[in-house]
N, C-alpha and C positions, 0 to 999 in steps of 0.2 A: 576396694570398697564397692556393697553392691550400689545400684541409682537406686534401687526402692527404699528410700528414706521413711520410716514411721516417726509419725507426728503424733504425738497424743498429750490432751490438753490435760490439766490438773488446776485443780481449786484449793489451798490452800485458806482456811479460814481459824484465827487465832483468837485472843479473848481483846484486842485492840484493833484490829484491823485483817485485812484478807489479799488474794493477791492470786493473778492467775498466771500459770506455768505453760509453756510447752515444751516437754521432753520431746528431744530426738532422737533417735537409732537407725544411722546406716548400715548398722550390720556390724560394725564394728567398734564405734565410738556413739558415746551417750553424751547430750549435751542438754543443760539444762536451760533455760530463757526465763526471764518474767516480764509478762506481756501489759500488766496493769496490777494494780493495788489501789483498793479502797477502805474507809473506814470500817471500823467493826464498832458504832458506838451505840451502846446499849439505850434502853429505855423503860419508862415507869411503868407498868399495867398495873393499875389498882398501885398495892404499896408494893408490890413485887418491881425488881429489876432485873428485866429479860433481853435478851436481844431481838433487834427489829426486822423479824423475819420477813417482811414485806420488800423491806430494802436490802438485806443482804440476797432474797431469789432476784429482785433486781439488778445487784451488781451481777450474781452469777452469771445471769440472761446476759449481761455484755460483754462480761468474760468469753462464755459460749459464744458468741456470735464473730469476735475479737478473733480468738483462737480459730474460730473455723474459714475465716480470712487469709489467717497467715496459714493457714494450709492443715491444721490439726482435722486430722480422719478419724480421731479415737478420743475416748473418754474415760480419765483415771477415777478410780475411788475418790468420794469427798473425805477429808481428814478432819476430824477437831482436835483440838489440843488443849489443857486448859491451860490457863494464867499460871 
């Protein structure tokens, strides 16, 4: 196995909640982690119901910050998914 381990964080965010990853790759084996999970719970604007995009770049920001602790050098594609 090589030592240069790649760390790369991901953001998984669902129609309930969200939750952040770090993949790894030694070169040989891929392993997945999840580092945190937070809500995903929507809110009113006018009579619309959106999500609260204030707080969900907030949890991001501590995902990012989480991740870049435990050692994540890279950053994956954000994903959506719906319900």
């Amino acid at each position: 196995m090589s030592d240069n381990k790649i760390k790369m964080l991901g953001i998984d965010i669902g129609g309930g909640s969200g939750r952040g990853l770090i993949g790894s790759f030694d070169g040989e084996k891929l392993s997945i982690e999840e580092i945190c999970r937070f809500e995903n719970k929507p809110i009113y604007k006018g009579d619309m119901l959106v999500w609260d995009a204030p707080m969900l770049r907030s949890e991001i920001e501590n995902a990012t910050r989480l991740g870049a602790s435990m050692g994540a050098t890279h950053a994956a594609n954000l994903f959506f998914r719906r319900p």
